[in-house]
C-alpha positions as CSV (number, residue, x, y, z in Angstrom):
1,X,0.0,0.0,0.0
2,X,1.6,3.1,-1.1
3,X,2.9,5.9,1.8
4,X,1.1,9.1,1.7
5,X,2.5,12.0,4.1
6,X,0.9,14.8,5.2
7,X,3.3,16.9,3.2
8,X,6.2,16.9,1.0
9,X,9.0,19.4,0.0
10,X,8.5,20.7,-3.2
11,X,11.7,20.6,-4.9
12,X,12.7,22.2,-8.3
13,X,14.2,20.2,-11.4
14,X,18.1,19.6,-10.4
15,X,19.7,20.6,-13.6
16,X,18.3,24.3,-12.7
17,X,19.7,24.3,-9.2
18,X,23.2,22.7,-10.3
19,X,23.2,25.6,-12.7
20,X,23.3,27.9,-9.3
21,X,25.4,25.6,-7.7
22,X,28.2,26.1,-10.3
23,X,28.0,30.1,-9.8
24,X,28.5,29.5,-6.3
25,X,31.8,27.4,-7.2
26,X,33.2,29.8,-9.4
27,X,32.3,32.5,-6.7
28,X,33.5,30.9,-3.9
29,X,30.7,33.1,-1.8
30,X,29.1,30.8,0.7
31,X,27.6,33.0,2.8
32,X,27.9,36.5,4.5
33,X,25.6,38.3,2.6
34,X,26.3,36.9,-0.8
35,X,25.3,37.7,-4.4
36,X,22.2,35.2,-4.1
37,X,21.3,36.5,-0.6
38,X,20.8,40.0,-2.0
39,X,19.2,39.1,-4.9
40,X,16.7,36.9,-3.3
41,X,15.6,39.5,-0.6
42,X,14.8,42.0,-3.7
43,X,12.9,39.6,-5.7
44,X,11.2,38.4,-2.6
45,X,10.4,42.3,-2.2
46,X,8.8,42.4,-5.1
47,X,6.9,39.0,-5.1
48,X,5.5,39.6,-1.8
49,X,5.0,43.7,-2.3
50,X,7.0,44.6,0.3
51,X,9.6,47.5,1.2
52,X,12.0,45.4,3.0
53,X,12.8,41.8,4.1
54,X,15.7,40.2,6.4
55,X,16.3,36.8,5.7
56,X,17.4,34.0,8.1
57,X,18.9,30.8,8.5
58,X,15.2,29.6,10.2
59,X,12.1,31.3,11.4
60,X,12.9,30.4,14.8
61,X,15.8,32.6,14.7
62,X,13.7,35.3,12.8
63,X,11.0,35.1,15.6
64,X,14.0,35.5,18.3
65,X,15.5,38.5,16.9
66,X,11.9,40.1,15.8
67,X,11.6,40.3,19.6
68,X,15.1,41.8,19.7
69,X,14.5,44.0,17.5
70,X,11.5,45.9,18.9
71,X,13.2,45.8,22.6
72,X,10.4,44.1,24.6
73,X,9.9,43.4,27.9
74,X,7.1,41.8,30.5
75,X,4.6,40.0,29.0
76,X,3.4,39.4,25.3
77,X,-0.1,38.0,24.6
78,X,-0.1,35.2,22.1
79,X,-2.0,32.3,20.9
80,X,-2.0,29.0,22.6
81,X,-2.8,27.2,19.3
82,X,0.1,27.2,17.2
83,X,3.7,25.2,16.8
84,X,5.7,25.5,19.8
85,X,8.5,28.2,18.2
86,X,6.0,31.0,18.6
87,X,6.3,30.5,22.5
88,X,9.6,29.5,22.9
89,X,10.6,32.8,20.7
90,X,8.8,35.0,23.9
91,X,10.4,32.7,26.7
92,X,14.1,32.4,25.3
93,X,13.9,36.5,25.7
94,X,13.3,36.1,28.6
95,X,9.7,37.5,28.2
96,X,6.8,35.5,29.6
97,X,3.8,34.2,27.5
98,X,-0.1,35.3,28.1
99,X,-2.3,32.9,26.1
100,X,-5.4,34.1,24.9
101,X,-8.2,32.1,23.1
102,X,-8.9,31.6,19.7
103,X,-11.8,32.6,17.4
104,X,-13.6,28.9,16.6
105,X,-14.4,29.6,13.0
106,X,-10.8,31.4,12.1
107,X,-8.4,29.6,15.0
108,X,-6.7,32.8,15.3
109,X,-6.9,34.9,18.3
110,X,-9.9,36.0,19.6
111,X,-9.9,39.8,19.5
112,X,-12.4,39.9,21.3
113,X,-10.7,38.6,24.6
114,X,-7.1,40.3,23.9
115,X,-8.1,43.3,26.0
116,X,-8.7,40.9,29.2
117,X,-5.5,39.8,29.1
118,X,-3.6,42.9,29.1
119,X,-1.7,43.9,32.2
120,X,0.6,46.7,33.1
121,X,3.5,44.3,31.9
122,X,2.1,43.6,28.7
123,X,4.3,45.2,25.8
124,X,3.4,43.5,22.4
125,X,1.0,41.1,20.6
126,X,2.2,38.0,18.8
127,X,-0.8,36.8,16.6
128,X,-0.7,33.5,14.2
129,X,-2.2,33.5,11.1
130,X,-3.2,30.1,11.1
131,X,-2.6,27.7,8.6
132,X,-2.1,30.8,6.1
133,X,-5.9,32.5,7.1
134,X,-5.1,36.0,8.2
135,X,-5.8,37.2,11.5
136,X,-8.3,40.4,12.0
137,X,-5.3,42.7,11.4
138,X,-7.5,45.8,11.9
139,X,-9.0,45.1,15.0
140,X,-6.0,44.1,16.1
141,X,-3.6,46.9,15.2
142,X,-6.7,49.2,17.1
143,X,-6.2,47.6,20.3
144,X,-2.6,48.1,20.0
145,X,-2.5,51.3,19.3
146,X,-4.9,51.9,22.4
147,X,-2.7,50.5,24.8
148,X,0.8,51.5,23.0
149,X,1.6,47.5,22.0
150,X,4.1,46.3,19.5
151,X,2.7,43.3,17.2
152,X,4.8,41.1,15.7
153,X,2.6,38.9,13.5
154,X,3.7,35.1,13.6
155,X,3.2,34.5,9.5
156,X,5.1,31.1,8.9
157,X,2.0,29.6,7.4
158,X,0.9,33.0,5.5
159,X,3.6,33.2,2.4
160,X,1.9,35.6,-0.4
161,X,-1.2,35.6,1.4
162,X,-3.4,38.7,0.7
163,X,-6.4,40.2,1.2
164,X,-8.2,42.7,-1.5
165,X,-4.5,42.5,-3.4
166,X,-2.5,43.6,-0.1
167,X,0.2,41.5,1.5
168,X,-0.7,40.6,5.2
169,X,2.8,40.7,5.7
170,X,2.6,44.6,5.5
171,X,0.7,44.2,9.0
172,X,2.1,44.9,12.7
173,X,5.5,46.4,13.4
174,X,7.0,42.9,12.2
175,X,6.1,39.9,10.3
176,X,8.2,36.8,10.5
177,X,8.3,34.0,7.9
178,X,9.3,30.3,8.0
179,X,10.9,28.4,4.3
180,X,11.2,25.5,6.3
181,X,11.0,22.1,4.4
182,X,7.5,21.8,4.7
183,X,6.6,25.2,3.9
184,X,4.9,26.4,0.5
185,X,7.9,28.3,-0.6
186,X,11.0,26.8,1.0
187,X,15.2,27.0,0.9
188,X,15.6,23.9,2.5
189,X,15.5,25.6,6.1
190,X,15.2,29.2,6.2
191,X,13.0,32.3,7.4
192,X,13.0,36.0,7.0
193,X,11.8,39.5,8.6
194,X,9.4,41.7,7.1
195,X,9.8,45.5,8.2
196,X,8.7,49.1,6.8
197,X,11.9,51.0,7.6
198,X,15.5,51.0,6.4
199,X,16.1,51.9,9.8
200,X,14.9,49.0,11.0
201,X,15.8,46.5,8.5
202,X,19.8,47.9,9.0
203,X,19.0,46.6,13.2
204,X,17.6,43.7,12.3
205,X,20.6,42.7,10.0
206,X,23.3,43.8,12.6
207,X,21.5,41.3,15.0
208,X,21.2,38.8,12.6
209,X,24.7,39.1,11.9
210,X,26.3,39.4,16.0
211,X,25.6,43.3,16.3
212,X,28.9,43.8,14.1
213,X,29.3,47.2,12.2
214,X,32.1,47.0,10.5
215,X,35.2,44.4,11.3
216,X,35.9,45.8,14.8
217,X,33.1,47.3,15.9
218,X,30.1,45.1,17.5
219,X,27.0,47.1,19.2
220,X,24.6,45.5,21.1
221,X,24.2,41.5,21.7
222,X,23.7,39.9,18.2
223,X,23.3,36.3,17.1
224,X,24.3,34.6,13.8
225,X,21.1,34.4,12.3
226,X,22.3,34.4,8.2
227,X,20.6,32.5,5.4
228,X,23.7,30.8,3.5
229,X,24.2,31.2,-0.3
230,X,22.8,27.8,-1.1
231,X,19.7,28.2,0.6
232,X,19.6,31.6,-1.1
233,X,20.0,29.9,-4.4
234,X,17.2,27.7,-3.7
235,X,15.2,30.3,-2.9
236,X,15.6,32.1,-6.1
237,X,14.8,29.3,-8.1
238,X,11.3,28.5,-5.6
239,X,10.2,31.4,-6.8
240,X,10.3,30.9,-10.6
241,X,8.0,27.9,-9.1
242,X,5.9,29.1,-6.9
243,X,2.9,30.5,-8.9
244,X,2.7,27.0,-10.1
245,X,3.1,25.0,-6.5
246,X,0.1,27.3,-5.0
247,X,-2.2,26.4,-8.1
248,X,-1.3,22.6,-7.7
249,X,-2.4,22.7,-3.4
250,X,-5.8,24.9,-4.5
251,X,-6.8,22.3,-6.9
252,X,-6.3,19.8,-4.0
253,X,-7.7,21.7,-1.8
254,X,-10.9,22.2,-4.0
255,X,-11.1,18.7,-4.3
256,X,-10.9,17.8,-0.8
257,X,-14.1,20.7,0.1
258,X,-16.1,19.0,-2.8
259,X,-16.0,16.2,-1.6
260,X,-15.6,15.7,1.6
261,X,-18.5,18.5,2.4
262,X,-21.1,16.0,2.0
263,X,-19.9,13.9,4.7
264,X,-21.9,15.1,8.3
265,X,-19.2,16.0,10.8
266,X,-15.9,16.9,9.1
267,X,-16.1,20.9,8.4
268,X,-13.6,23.3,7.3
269,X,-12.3,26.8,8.0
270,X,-14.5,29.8,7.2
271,X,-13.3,31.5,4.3
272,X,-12.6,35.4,4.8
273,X,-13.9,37.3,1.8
274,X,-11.3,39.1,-0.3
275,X,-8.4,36.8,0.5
276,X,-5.7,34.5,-2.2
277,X,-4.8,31.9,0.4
278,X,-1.1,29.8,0.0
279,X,-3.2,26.0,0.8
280,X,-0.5,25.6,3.0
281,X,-2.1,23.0,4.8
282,X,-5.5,21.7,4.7
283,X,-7.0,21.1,8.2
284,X,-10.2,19.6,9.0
285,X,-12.3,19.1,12.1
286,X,-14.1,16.1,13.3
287,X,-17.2,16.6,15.5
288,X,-17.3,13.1,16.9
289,X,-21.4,13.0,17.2
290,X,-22.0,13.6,14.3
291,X,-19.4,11.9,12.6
292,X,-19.4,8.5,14.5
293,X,-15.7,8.2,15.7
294,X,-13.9,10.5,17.6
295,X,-10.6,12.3,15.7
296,X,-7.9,10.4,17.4
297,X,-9.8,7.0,15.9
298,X,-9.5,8.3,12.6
299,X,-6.0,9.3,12.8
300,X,-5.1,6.0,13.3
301,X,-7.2,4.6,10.9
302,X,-5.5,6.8,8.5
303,X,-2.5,5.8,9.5
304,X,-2.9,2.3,9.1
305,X,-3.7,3.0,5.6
306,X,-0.6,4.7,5.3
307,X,-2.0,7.7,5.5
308,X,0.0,10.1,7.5
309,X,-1.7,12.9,8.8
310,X,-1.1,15.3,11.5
311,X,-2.9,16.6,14.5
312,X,-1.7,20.3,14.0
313,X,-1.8,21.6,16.8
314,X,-2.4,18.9,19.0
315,X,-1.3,19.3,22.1
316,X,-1.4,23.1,22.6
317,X,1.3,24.2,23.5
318,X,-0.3,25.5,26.7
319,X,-0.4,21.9,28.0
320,X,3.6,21.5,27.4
321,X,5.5,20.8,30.7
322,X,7.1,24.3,30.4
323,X,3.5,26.6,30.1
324,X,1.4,24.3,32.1
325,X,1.9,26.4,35.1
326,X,1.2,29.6,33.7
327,X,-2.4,31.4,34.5
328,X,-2.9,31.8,31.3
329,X,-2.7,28.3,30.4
330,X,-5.5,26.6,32.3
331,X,-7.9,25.0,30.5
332,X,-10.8,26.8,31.5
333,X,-9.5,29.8,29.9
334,X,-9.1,28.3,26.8
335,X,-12.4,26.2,26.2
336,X,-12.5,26.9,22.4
337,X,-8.5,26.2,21.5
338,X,-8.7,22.7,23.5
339,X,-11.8,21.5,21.8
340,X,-10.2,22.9,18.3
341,X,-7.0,20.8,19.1
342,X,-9.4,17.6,20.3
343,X,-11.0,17.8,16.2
344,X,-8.5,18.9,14.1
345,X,-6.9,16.6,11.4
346,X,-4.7,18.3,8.5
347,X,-4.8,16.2,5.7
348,X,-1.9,15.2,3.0
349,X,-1.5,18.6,0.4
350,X,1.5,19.1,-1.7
351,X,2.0,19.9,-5.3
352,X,3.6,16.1,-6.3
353,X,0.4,15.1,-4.3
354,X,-1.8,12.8,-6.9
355,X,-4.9,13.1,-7.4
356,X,-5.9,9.4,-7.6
357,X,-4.0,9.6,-4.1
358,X,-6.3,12.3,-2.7
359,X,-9.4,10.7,-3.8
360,X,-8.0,7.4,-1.7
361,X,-7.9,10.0,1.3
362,X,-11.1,11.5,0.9
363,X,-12.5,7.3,0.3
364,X,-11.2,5.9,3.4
365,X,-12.5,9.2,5.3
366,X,-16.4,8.7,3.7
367,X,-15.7,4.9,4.5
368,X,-15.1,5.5,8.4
């Protein structure tokens, strides 16, 4: 029975990326802020209409320095439902977490409880847009600007995601990318920082690069957070691709909602009007009434099928060892992002994805 992951890297023909690979040879420019690592933040500029981007060896470090950058301290309010980086970005500065709840039909944070969770130490938000479905970005920049917050918006899932033709990642103070592996647009590993200033793009490349100036002078406490000239490479040569790879996950994505919306208790995200999604990942939830079997169940059927899926996010990270213990993190507080992570399956989506192979997904799920 043929393997089917949840995802899969896309990765370009290798005659094209030798082709780079030979320039970097003949260079001998490996990293450092090479040829390919300038031209791929410009083009990246101009894919994702943007003034300027930062790029990183991962989003992780991105996320670490984004906080950096902005010079926070006490307390940032952030989402309990979301891959563990976004958390550990806040503790490993030393800052603490606030978890707030998330909006049921979006799984984003719910706007509408941010305010409660403020608190004299409170200096910035750090929302998630979700699987690539963009947060309330207006209501949240309001309450931000009412209580003098940064926001650094969490948008690893959210690569050339718009809505009404304008980046999200033009949102907050900061946006922060992931090109991790299983990300639409990937360089192997790999992140970056979206910013509106010069000013603060030039701070966020000194950290990224130790807080050196020139080759004696270092101010303030950097980290080496550079994208190599491979990566870069790989990069540039996504994004001749990457038009192409989004069209491939909406087709499997519209397959999956035809077919599968006929099936009582599996539902989907609300769509928000006026938005060009990535499909970075397709997630659905299983309301174990109405469906018959509760969503653990069908995970492992799936799985014994070979089918692998993932509970994402399952656990939240709230219910990690090192949150647990936080007020924020009982689960009382957070009724609707437990019973979210108790439902939620994302199903396999990637361009090489089959569609034979899809409709074996969507058969076994109808089956159940």
């Amino acid at each position: 029975m043929k393997r089917i992951n949840v995802t899969q890297p896309f990765l370009p023909p290798l005659e094209e990326f030798q082709i780079y690979l030979q320039q970097i040879w003949k260079n001998k420019y490996i990293t450092n802020n090479g040829p390919f690592h300038k031209q791929l933040e410009q083009e990246l500029c101009n894919y994702l209409g943007v003034k300027h981007i930062s790029l990183f060896a991962n989003g992780t470090i991105a996320l670490l320095v984004a906080i950096k950058a902005l010079e926070l301290k006490g307390e940032i309010i952030t989402t309990p439902y979301s891959f563990v980086a976004t958390a550990h970005s806040i503790k490993w500065n030393g800052l603490e977490p606030v978890f707030v709840d998330i909006d049921p039909l979006t799984c984003n944070l719910d706007t509408k409880k941010i305010e409660n969770a403020i608190s004299d130490q409170t200096t910035a938000i750090l929302p998630v847009h979700v699987y690539g479905n963009p947060c309330n970005t207006e209501k949240i920049a309001e309450i931000a600007e009412r209580y003098g917050l940064k926001i650094i918006y969490d948008a690893a899932h959210a690569f050339g995601v718009t809505v009404n033709g304008n980046s999200i990642l033009n949102s907050g103070d900061l946006s922060v990318l992931s090109f991790h592996a299983t990300k639409v647009f990937n360089t192997f590993e790999g992140g970056a920082i979206v910013c509106h200033t010069a000013e603060m793009k030039k701070k966020i490349d000194d950290l990224k690069n130790f807080g050196f100036q020139d080759q004696i002078t270092v101010e303030g406490i950097g980290i080496n957070g550079k994208i190599n000239e491979v990566q870069a490479a790989m990069g540039l040569l996504q994004l001749k691709y990457i038009d192409q790879v989004i069209e491939k996950r909406n087709r499997i994505a519209e397959l999956y909602r035809e077919k599968l919306s006929e099936v009582n208790g599996i539902s989907f995200l609300d769509g928000i009007k006026g938005v060009k999604h990535n499909y970075s990942y397709f997630p659905i939830f299983i309301n174990e009434r109405e469906y018959g079997m509760n969503r653990d169940k069908v995970y492992e059927e799936l799985t014994n099928h070979n089918i692998f899926t993932r509970r994402y996010f399952y656990p939240l990270i709230s219910r990690f060892s090192a949150y647990k213990n936080l007020p924020s993190a009982e689960e009382k507080s957070l009724p609707v992002a437990e019973q979210i992570s108790s439902e939620v399956i994302c199903l396999p989506i990637y361009p090489d994805l089959e569609h034979r192979d899809v409709e074996r997904v969507i058969g076994i799920l109808k089956s159940l």
